[in-house]
Backbone as ProteinMPNN parsed JSONL, in Angstrom:
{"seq_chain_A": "XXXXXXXXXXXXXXXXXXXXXXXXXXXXXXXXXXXXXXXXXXXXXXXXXXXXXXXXXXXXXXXXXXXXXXXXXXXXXXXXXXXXXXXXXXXXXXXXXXXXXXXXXXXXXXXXXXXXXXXXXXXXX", "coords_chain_A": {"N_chain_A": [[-9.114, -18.549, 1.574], [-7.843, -19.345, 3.479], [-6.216, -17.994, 5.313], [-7.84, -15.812, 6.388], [-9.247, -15.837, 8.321], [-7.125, -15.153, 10.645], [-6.549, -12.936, 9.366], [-9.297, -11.225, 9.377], [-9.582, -11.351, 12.127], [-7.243, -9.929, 13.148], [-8.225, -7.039, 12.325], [-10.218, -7.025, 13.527], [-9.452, -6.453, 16.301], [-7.99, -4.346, 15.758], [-9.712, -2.386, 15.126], [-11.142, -2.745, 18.192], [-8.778, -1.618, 19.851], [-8.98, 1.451, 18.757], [-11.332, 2.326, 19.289], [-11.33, 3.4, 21.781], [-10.653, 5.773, 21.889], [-10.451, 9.32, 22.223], [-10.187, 10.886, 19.583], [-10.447, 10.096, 17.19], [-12.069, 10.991, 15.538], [-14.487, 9.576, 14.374], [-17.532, 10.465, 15.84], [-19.557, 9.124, 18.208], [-19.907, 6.874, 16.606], [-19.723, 3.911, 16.966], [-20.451, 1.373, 15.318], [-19.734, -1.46, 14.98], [-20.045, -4.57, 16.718], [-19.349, -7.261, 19.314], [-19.383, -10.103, 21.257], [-18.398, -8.817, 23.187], [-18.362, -6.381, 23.573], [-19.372, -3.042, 21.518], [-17.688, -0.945, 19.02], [-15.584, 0.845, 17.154], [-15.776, 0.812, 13.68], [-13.989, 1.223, 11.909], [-10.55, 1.163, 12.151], [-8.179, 3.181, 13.494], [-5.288, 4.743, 11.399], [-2.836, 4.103, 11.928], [-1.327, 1.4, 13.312], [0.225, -0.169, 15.844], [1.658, -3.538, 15.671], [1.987, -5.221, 17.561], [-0.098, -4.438, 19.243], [-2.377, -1.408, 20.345], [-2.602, 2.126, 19.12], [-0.358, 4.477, 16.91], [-1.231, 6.509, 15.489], [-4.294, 8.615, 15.055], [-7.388, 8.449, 13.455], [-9.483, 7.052, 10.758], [-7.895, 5.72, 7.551], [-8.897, 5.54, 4.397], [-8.237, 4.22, 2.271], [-6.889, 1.499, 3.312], [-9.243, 0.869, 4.7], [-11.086, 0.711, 2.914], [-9.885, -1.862, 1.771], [-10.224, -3.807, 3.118], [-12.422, -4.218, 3.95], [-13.694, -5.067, 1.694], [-12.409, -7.138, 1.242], [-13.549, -8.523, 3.694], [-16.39, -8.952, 2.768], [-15.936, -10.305, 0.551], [-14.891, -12.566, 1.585], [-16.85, -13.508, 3.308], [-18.946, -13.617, 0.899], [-17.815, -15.6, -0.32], [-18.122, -18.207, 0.7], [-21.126, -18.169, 1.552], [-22.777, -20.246, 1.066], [-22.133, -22.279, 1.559], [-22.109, -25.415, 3.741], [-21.412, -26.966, 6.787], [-21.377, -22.981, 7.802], [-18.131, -21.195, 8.336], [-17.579, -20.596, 11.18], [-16.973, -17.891, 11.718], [-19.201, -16.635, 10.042], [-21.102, -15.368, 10.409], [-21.055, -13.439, 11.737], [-18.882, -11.602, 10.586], [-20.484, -11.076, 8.591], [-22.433, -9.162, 9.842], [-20.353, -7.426, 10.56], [-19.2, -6.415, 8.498], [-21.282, -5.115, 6.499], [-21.902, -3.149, 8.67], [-19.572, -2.113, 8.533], [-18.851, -0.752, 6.293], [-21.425, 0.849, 6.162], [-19.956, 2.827, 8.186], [-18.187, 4.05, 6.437], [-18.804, 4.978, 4.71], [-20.509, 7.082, 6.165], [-18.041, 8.142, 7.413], [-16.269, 8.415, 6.033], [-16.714, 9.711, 3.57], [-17.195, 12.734, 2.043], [-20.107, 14.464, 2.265], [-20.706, 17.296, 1.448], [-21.562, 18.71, -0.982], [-24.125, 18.824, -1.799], [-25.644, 16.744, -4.344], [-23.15, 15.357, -4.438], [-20.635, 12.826, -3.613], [-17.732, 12.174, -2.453], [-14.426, 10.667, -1.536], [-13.15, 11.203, 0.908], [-9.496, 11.35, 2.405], [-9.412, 10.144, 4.817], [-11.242, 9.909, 8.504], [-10.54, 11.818, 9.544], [-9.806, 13.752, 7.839], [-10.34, 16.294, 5.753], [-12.628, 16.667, 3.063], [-12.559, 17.867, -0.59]], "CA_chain_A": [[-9.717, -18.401, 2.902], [-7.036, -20.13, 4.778], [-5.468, -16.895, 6.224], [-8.551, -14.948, 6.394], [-9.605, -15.712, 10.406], [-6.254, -14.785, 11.28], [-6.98, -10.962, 9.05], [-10.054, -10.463, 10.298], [-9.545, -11.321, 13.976], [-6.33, -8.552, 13.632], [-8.616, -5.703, 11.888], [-11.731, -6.527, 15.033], [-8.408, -6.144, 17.074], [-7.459, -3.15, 15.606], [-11.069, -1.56, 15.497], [-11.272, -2.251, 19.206], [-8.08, -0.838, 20.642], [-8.873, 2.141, 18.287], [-12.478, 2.665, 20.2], [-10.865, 4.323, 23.367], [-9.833, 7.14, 21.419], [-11.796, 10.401, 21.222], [-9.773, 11.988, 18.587], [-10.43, 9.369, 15.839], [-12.748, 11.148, 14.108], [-15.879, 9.338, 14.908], [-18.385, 10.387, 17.041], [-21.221, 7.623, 17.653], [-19.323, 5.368, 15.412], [-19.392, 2.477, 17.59], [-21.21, 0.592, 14.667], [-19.828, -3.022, 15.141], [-19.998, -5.385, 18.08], [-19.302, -8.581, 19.089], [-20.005, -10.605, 23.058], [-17.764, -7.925, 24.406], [-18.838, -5.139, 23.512], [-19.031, -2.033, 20.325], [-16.483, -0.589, 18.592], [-15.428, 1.842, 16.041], [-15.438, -0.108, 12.389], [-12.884, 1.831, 10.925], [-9.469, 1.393, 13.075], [-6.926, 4.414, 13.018], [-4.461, 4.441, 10.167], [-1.188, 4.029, 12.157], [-1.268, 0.513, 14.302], [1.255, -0.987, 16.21], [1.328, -4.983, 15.353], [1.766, -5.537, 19.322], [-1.219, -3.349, 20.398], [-2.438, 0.43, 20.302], [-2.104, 3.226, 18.199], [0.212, 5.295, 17.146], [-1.499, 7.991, 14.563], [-5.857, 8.21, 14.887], [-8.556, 8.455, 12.138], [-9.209, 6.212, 9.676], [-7.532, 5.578, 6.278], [-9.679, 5.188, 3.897], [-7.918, 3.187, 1.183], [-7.012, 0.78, 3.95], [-10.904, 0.699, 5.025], [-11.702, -0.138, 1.247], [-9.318, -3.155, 1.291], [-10.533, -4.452, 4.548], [-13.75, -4.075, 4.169], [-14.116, -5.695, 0.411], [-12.085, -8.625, 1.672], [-14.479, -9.074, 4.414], [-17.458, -9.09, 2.004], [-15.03, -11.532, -0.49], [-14.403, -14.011, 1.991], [-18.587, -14.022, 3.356], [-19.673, -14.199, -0.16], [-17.608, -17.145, -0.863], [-18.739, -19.185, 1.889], [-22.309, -18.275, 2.102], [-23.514, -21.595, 0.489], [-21.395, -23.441, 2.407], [-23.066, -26.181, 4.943], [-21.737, -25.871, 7.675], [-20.087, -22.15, 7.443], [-17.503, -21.302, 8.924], [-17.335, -19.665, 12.765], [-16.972, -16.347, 11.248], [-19.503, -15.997, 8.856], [-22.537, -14.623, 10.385], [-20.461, -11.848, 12.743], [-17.93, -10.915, 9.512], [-21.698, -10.393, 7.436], [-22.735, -8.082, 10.015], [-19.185, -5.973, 10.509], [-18.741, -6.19, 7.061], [-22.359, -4.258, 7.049], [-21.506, -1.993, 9.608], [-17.853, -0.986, 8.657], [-19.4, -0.244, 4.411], [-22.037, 2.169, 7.105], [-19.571, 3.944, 8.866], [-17.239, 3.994, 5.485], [-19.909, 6.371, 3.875], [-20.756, 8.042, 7.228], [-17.103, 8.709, 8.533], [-15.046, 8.454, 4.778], [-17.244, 9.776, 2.626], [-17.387, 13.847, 1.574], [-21.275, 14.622, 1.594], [-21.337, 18.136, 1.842], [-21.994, 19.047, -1.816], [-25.181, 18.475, -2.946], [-25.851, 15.528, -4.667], [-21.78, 15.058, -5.05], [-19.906, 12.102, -3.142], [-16.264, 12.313, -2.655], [-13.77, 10.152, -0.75], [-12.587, 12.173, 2.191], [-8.525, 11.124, 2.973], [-9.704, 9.757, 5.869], [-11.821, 10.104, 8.801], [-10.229, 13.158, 10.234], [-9.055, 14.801, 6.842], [-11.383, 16.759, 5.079], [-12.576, 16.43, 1.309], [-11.796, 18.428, -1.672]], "C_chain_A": [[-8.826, -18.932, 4.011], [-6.528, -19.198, 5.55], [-6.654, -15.705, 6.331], [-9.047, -14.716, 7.927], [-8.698, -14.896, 11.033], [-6.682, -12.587, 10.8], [-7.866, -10.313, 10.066], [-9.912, -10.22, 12.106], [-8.46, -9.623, 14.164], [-7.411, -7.275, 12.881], [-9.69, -5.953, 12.729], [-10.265, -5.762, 16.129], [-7.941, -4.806, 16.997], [-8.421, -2.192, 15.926], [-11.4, -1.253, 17.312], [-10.393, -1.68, 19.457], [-8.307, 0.528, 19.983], [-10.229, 2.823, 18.771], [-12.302, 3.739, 21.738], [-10.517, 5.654, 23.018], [-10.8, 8.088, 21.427], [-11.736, 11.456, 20.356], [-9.828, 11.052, 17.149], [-11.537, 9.889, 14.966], [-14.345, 10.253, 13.825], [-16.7, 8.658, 15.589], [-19.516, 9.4, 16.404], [-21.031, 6.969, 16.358], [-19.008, 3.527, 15.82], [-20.391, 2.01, 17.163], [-20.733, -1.088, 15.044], [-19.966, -3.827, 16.567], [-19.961, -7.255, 18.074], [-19.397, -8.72, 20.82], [-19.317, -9.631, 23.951], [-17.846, -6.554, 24.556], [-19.025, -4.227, 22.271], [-18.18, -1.054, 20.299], [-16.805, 0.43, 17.361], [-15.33, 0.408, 14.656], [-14.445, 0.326, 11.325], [-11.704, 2.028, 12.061], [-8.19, 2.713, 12.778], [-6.013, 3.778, 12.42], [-3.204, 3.881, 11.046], [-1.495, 2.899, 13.85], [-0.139, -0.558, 14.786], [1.187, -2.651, 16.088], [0.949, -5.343, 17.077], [0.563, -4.856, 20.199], [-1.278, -1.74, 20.37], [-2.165, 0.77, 19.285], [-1.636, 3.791, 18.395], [0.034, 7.026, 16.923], [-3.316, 7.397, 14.675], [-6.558, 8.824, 13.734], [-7.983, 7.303, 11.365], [-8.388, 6.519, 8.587], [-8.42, 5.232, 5.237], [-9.527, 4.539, 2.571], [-7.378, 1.989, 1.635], [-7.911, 0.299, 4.477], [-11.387, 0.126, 4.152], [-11.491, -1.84, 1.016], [-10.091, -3.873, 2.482], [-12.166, -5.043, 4.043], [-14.332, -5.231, 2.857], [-14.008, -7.058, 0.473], [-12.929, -9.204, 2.875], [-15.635, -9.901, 3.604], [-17.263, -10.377, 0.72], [-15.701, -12.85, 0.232], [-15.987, -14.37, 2.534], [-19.187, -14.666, 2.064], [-19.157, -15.493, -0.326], [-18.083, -18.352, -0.257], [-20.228, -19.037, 2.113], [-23.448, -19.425, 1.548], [-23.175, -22.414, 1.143], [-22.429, -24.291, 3.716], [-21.939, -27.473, 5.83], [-20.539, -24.55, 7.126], [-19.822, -22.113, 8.474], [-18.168, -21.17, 10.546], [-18.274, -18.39, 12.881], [-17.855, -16.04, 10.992], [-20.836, -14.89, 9.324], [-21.773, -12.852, 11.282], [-19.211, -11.285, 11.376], [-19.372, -10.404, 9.0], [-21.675, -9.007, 8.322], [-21.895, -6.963, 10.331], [-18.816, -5.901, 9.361], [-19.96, -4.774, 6.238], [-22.239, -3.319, 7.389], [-20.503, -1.27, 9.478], [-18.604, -0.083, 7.157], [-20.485, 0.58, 5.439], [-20.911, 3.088, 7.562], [-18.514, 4.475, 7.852], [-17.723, 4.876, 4.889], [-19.943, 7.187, 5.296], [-19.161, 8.857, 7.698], [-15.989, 9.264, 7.016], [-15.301, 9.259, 3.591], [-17.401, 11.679, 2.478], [-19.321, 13.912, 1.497], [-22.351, 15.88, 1.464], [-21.286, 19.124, 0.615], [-22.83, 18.748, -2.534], [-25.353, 17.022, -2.953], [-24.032, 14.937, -4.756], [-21.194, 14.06, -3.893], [-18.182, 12.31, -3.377], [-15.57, 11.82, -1.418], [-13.122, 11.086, -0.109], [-10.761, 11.095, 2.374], [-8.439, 9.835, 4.045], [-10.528, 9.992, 6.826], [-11.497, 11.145, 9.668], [-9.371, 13.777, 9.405], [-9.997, 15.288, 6.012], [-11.397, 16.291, 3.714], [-11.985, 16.97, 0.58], [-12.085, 19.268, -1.897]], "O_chain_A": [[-9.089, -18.927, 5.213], [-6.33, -19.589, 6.701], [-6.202, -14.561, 6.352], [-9.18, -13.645, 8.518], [-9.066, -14.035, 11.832], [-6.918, -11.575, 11.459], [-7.687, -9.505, 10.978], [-10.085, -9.3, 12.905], [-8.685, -8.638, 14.867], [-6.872, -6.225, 13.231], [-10.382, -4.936, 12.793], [-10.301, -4.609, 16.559], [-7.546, -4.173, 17.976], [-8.231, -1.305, 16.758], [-11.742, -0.169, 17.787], [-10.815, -0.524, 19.43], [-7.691, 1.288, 20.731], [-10.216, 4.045, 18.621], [-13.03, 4.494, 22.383], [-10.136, 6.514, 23.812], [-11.864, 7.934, 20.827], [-12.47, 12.428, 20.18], [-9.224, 11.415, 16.14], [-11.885, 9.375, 13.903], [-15.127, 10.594, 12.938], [-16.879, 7.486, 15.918], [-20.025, 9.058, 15.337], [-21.767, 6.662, 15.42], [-18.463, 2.54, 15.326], [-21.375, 1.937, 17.899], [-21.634, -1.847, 15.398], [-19.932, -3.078, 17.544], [-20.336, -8.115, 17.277], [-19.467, -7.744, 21.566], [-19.519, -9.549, 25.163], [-17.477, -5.804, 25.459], [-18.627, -5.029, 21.427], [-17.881, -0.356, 21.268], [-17.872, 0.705, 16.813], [-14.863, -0.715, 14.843], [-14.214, -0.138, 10.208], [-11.836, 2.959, 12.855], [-7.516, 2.862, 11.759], [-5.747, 2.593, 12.619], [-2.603, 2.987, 10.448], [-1.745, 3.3, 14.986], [0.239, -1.553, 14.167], [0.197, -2.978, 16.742], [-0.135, -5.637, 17.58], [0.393, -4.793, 21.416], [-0.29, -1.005, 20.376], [-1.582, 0.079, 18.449], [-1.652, 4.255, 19.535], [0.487, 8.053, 17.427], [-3.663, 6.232, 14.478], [-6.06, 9.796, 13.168], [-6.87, 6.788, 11.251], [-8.055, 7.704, 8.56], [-8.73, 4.064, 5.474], [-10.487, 4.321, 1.833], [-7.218, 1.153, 0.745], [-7.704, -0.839, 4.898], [-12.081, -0.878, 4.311], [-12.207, -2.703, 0.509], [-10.601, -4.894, 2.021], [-12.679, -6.153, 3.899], [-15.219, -6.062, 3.056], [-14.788, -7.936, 0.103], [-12.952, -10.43, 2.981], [-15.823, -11.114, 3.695], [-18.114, -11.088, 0.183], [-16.506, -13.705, -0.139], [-16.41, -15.483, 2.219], [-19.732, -15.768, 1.99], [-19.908, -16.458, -0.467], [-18.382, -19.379, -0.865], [-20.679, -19.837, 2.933], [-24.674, -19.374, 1.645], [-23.89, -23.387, 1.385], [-23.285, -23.744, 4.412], [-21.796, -28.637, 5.455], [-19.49, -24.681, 6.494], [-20.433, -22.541, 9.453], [-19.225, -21.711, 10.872], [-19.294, -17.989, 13.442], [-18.06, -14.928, 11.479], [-21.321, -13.938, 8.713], [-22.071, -11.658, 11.257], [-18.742, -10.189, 11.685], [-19.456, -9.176, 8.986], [-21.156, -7.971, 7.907], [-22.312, -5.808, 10.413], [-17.872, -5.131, 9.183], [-19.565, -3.788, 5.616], [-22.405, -2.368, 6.625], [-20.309, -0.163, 9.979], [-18.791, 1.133, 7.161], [-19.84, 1.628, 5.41], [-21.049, 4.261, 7.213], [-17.841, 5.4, 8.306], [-16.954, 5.729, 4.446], [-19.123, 8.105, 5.315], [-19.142, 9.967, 8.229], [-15.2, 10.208, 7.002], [-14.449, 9.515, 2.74], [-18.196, 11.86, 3.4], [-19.805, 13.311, 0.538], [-23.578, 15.957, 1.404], [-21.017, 20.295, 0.882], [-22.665, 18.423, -3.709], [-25.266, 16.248, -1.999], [-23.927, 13.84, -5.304], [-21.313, 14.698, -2.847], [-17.631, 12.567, -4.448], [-15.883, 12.302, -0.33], [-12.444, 11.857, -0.789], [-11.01, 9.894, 2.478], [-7.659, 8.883, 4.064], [-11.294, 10.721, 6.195], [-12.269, 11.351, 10.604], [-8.344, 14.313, 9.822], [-10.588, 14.379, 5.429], [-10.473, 15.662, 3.198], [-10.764, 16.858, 0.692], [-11.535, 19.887, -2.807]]}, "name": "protein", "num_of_chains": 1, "seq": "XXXXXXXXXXXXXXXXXXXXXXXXXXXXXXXXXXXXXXXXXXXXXXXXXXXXXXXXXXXXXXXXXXXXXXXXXXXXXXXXXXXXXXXXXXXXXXXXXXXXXXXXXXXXXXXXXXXXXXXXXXXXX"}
């Protein structure tokens, strides 16, 4: 957990600058939020370390990792007295990104059939 504030803070970071976009691939996806406002929960694949994007839609095997390690680093701490900072605003974007991860990543236009979509602006299979 010692380098985990620093992760998450850069993947809210990434999610917001990736909110301004309206080619990322999804609409009324501004599932997370925090005192400043809502955001997309899935940040476009291609992010400059210094700010912005370069390439939009999600990734969705970069969404997986993100997202699991969110849910990691809550579970481990949720006994904890006191937790961290983090823990109650990581639960609920951790929540909200695993929502828009099925809604934006997810293939669901066969039936009963699920299938990981590429990304959130690459079709299924």
């Amino acid at each position: 957990l010692k380098y985990f504030e620093g992760y998450y803070t850069f993947w809210k970071n990434m999610c917001k600058g990736s909110s301004d976009h309206f080619n990322n691939c999804q609409p009324n996806g501004k599932y997370c939020s925090d005192f400043s406002g809502s955001y997309v929960c899935l940040p476009d694949w291609r992010v400059y370390k210094t700010g912005g994007t370069e390439s939009t839609g999600a990734a969705t095997d970069a969404d997986a990792d993100a997202i699991t390690g969110i849910i990691l680093a809550v579970k481990s701490v949720e006994g904890d007295s006191p937790r961290p900072w983090w823990y109650d605003e990581a639960r609920h974007w951790a929540d909200a990104s695993a929502s828009a991860f099925f809604e934006f990543n997810v293939d669901k236009s066969r039936g009963d059939h699920r299938l990981l979509k590429l990304g959130s602006c690459w079709g299924g299979w």
